[in-house]
C-alpha positions as CSV (number, residue, x, y, z in Angstrom):
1,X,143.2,183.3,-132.7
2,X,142.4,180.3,-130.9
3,X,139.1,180.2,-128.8
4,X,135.7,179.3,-128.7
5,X,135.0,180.2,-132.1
6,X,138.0,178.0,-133.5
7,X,137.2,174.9,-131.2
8,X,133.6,175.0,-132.6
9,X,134.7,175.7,-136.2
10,X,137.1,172.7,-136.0
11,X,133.5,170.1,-135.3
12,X,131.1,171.8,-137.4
13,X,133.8,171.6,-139.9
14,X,134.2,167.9,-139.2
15,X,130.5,167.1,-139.4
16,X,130.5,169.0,-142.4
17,X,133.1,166.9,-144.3
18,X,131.0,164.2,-143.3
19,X,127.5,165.3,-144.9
20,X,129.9,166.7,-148.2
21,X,131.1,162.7,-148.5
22,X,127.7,160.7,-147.7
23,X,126.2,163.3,-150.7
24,X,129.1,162.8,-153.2
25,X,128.8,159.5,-152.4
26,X,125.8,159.0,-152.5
27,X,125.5,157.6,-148.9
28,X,127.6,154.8,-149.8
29,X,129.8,156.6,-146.8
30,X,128.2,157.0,-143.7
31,X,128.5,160.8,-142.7
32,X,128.3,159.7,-139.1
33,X,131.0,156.9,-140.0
34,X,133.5,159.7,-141.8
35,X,133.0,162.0,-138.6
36,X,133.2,159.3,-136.0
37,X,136.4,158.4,-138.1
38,X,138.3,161.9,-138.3
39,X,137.7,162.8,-134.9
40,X,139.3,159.4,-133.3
41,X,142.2,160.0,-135.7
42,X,142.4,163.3,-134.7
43,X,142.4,162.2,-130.5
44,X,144.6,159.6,-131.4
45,X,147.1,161.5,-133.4
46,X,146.7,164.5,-130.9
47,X,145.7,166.9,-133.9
48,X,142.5,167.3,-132.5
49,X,142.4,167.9,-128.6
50,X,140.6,165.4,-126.8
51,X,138.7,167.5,-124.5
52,X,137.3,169.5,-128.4
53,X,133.9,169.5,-127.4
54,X,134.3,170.8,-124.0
55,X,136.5,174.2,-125.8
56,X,133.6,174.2,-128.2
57,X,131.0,174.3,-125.5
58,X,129.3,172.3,-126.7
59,X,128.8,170.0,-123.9
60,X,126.2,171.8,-121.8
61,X,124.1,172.2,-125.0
62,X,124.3,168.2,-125.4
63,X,123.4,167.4,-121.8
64,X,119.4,168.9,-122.4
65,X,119.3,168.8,-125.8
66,X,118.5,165.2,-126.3
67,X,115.3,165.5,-124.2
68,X,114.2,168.1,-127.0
69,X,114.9,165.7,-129.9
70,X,113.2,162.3,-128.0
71,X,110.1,164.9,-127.4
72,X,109.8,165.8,-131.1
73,X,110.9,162.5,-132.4
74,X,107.4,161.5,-130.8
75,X,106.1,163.9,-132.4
76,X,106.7,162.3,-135.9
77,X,105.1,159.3,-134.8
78,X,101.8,158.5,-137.1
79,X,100.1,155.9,-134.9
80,X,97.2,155.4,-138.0
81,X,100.5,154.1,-140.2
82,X,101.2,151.8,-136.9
83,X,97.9,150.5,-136.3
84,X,98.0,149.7,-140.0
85,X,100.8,148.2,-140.4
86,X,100.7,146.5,-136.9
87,X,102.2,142.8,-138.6
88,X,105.4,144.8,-139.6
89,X,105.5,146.3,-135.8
90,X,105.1,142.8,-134.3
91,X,108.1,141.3,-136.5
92,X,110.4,144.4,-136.1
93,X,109.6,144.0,-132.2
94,X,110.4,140.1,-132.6
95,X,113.0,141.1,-135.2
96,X,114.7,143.6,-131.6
97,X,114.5,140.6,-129.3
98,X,116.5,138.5,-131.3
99,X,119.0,141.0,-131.6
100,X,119.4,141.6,-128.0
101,X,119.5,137.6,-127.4
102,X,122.0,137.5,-129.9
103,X,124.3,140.3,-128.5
104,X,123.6,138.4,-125.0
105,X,125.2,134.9,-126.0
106,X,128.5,136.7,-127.0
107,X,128.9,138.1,-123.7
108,X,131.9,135.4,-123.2
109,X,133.3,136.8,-126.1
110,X,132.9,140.8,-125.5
111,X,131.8,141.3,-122.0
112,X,128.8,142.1,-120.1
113,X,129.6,145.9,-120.5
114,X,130.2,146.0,-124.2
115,X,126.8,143.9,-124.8
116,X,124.6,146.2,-122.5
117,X,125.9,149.5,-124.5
118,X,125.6,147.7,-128.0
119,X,121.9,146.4,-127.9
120,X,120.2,149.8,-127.9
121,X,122.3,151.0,-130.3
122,X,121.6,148.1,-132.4
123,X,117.9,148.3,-132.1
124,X,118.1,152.1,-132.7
125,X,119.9,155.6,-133.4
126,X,121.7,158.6,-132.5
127,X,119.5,159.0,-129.2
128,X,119.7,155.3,-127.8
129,X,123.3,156.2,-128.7
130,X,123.8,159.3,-126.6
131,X,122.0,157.5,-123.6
132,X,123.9,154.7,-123.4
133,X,127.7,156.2,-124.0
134,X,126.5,159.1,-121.9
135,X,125.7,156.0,-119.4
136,X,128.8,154.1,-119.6
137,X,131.1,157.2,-119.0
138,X,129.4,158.5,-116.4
139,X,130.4,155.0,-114.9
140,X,134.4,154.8,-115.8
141,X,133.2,152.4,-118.8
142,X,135.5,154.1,-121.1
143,X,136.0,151.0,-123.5
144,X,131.8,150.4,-123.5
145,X,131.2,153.8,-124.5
146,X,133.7,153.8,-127.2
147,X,132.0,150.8,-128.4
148,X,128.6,152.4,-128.3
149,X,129.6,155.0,-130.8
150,X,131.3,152.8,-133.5
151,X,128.8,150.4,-133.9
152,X,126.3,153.6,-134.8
153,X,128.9,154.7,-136.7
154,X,128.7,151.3,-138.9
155,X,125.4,150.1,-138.1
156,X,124.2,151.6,-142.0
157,X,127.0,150.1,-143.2
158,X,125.9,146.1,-142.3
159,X,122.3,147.0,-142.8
160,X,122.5,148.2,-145.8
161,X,123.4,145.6,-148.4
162,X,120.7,142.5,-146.6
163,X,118.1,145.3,-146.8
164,X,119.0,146.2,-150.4
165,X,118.9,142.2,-151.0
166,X,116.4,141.1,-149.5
167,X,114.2,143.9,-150.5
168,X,115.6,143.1,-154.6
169,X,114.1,139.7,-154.4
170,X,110.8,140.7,-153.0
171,X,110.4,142.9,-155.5
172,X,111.4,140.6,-158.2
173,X,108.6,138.1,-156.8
174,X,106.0,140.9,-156.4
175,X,107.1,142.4,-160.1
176,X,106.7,138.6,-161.8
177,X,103.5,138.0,-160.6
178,X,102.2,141.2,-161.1
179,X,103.1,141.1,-164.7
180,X,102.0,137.7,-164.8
181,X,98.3,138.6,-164.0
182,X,98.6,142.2,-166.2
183,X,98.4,144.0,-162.8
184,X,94.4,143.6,-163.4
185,X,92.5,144.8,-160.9
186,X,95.6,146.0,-158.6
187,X,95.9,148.9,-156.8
188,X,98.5,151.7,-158.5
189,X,97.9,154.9,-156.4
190,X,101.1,156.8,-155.0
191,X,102.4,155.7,-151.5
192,X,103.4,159.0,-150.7
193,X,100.0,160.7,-152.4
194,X,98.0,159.0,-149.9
195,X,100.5,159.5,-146.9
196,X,100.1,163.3,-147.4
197,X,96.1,163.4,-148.0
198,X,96.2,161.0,-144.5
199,X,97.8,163.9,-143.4
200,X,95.9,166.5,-144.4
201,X,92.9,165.4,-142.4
202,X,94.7,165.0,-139.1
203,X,97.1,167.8,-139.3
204,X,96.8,170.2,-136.3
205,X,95.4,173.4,-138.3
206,X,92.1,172.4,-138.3
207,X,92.2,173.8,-134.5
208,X,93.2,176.7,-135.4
209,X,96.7,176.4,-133.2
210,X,98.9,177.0,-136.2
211,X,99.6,180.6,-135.7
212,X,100.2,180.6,-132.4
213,X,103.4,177.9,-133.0
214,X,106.4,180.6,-133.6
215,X,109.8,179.3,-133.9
216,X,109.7,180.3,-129.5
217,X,106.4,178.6,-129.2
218,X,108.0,175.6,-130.6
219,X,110.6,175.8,-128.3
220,X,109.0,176.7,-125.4
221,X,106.4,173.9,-125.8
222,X,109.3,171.6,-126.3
223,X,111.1,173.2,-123.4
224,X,108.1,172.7,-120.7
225,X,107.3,169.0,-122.3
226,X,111.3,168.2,-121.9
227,X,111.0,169.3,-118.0
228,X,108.0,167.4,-117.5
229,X,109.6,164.1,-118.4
230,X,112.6,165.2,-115.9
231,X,110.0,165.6,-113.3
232,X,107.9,162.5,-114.4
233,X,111.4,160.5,-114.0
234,X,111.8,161.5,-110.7
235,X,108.4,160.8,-109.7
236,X,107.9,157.2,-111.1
237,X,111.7,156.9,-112.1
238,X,111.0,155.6,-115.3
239,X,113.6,156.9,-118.1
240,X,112.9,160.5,-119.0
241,X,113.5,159.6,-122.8
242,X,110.4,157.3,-122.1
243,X,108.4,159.9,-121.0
244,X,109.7,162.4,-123.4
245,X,108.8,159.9,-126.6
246,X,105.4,159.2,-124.8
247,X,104.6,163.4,-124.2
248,X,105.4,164.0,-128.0
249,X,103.4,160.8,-129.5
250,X,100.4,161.6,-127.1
251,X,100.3,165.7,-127.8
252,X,100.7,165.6,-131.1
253,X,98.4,162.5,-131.7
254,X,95.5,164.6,-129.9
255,X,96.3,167.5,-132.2
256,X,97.8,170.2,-129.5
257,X,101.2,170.5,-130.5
258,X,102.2,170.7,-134.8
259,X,104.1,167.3,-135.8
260,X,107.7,167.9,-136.2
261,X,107.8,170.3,-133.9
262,X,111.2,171.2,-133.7
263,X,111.4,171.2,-137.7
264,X,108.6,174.1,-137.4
265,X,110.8,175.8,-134.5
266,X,113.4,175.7,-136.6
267,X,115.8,174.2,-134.0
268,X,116.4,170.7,-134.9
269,X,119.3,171.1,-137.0
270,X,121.4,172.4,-134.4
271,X,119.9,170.3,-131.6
272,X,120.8,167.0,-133.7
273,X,124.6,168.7,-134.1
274,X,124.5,168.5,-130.0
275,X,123.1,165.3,-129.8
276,X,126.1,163.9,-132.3
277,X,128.5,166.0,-130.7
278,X,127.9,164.4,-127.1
279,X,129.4,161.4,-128.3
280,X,132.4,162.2,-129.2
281,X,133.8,162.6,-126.2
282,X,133.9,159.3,-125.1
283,X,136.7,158.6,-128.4
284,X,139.1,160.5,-126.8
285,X,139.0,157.9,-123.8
286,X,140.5,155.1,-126.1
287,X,144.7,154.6,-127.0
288,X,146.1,152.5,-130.0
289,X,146.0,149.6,-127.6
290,X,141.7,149.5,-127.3
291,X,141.5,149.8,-131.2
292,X,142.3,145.9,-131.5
293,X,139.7,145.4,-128.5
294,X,137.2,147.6,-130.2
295,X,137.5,145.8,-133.9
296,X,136.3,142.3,-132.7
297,X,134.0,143.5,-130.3
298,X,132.2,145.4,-133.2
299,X,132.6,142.2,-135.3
300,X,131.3,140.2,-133.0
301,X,128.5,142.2,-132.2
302,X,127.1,142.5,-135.9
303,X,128.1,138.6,-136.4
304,X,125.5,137.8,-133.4
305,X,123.2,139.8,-134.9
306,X,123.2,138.6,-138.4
307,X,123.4,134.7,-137.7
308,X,120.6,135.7,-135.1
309,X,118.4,137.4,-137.7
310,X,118.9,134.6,-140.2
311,X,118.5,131.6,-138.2
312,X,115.0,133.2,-136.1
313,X,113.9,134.7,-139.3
314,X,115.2,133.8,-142.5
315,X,115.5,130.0,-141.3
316,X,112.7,129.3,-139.0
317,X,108.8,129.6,-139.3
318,X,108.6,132.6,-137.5
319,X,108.8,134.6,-141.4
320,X,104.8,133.3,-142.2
321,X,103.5,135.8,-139.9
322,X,104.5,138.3,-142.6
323,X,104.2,136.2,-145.1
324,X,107.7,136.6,-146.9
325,X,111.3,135.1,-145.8
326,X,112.6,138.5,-148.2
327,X,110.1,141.1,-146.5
328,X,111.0,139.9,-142.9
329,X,114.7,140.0,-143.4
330,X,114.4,143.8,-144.8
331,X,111.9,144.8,-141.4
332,X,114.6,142.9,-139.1
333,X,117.4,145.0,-141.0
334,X,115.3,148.3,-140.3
335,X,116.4,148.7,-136.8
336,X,119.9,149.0,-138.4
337,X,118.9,152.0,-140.5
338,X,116.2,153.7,-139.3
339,X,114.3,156.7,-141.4
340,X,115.0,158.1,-143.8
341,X,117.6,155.2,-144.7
342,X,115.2,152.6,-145.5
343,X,113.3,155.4,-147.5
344,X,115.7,155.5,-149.5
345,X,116.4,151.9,-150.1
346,X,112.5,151.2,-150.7
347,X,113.1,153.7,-153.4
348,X,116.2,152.3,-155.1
349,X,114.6,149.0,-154.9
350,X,111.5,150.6,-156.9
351,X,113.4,152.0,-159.2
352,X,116.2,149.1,-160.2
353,X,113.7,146.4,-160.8
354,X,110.4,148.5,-162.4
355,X,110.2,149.1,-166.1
356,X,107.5,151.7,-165.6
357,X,105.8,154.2,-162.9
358,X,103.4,151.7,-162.8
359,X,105.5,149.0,-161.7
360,X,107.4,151.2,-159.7
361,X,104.2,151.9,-157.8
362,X,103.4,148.3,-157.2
363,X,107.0,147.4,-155.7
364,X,106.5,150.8,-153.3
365,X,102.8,149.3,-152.1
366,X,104.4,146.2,-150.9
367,X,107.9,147.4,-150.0
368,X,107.6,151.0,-148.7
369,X,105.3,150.8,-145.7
370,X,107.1,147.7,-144.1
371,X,110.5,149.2,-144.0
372,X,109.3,152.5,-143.6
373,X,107.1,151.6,-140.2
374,X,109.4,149.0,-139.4
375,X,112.3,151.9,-138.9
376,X,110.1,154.7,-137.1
377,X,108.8,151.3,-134.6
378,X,112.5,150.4,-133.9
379,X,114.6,153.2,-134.2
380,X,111.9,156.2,-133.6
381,X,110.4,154.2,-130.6
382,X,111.3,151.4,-128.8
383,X,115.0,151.7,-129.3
384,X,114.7,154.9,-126.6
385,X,112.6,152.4,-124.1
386,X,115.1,150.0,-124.6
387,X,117.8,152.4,-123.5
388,X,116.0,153.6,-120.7
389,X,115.6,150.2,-119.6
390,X,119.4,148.8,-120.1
391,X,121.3,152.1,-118.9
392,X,119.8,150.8,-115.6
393,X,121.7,147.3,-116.1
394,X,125.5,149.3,-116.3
């Protein structure tokens, strides 16, 4: 029997496949990339109905959910970690402007269309994403939007390996000094330890508010905070993503609302299936033909950005304000990965080079916080301003 059930069965089914190969793989495929993947051969090939999502209903559900996410991706924000790390905010912000100067020197090459819709996905995630392709169809930019989801798809892909190698030889610098002075004196505490007992005095309890955040409080706090950034937009017509991000740094900063709400509520799993699932759509806009189009457009687009982040960071001066060529290759590379991505690569870098916990611990001090803060300042943050911003340009 084919209905509503079925249609949604067939994406969940699909995103599934795509979480099953990243973990088997260990993440060396992109889930996002496998899923992006089997739908557009499924549109192309007409096993899979263009207008899927739509059957699913699923598209209503995308349309508000994104305000949800933005709202309790501010949440996550730790603005102590910022303020601490606030030489690793300034490069990855420095580390975003090169990337949208690159992407904008290409424009002969790939258009004005397909370089507005690729910066923001560049400099950020799945929301930046959904904005932007949401933006460029709503405009007939079929091609553009198409675009916009296949370099997220990749972006994890071409971030990766300079991350991972950049990150290697800082280590490898870090480790032969350290064990060139015996470690004496050096600091070997956990990374994470700490983060936790930071978070422990801050955390929201200590007003008491904790039992009053059921799964529907969470929502419902999320809900009114999501409507006022709609109405905030109207009023000042600044982005509503803005606002949203702003709302959920500012509430949970103050201690009202619980960090991560949504993971409390209970709701982000199938919010953040919405979110992916409102970019598909524009894949079934594109024939055989575009694929050609799309290729060297992508190419392009990571090209500019890799020449861009070499020459302004690796090559010029600009590196001493961290202090590192390595470090500030691996915080320009964050904005490409995001959390938990360069998590994860701070912790296979820890654990390829050290010999020991101890050493382990050492590489984490140095590597951890800038690629950690360097993702949640890019992609967490400014990535949704700087959608706000260019969606406005289309």
């Amino acid at each position: 029997m084919v209905n509503v059930t079925f249609w949604l069965f067939v994406c969940l089914i699909i995103f599934a496949i795509g979480d099953v190969l990243a973990v088997a793989t260990k993440a060396r495929l992109s889930s996002v990339f496998v899923a992006l993947m089997l739908f557009l051969v499924g549109f192309l090939t007409g096993v899979i109905p263009v207008d899927v999502i739509e059957k699913a209903r699923l598209t209503e559900l995308a349309s508000w959910a994104s305000v949800y996410v933005v709202f309790h991706m501010g949440t996550t924000i730790n603005m102590g970690e910022l303020i601490r790390e606030w030489k690793t905010v300034l490069m990855s912000i420095f580390a975003m402007i090169v990337a949208v100067v690159s992407i904008l020197l290409v424009i002969p090459l790939i258009g004005k269309d397909a370089a507005i819709v690729s910066i923001p996905v560049v400099n950020g995630g799945i929301i930046a994403t959904q904005i932007m392709v949401n933006a460029a169809t709503q405009k007939g930019m079929a091609l553009a939007a198409a675009l916009g989801a296949i370099v997220y798809a990749i972006q994890k892909f071409v971030g990766t390996p300079p991350a991972s190698f950049f990150g290697l030889k800082e280590a490898e610098l870090v480790l032969a000094d350290y064990r060139a002075k015996k470690a004496e004196g050096l600091t070997t505490g956990s990374v994470q330890t700490k983060h936790e007992e930071e978070q422990k005095k801050t955390i929201y309890q200590a007003l008491g508010l904790d039992k009053y955040y059921t799964h529907f409080t969470c929502l419902g706090v999320t809900g009114f905070f999501g409507w006022l950034a709609f109405w905030l937009q109207a009023k000042t017509t600044v982005n509503y993503s803005i606002w949203a991000l702003l709302l959920g740094a500012v509430t949970s900063q103050i201690n009202i609302v619980p960090p991560k709400i949504l993971d409390k509520g209970r709701g982000v799993g199938l919010l953040n299936m919405a979110i992916f699932a409102g970019i598909i759509p524009s894949l079934g806009k594109i024939n055989v033909g575009d694929l050609t189009t799309l290729a060297f457009q992508t190419i392009v687009v990571f090209a500019a950005v890799l020449i861009g982040t070499y020459i302004f960071i690796y090559m010029l001066p600009t590196w001493k304000f961290i202090g590192s060529r390595n470090l500030s290759v691996g915080i320009a590379m964050a904005q490409l990965l995001g959390f938990p991505s360069t998590y994860l690569i701070a912790n296979e870098i820890a654990t390829a080079v050290a010999e020991n916990d101890e050493e382990r611990e050492v590489v984490l001090k140095r590597i951890m916080p800038a690629y950690v803060v360097a993702g949640l300042a890019s992609v967490t943050t400014l990535s949704i301003v700087i959608a706000g911003v260019f969606m406005e340009f289309l």
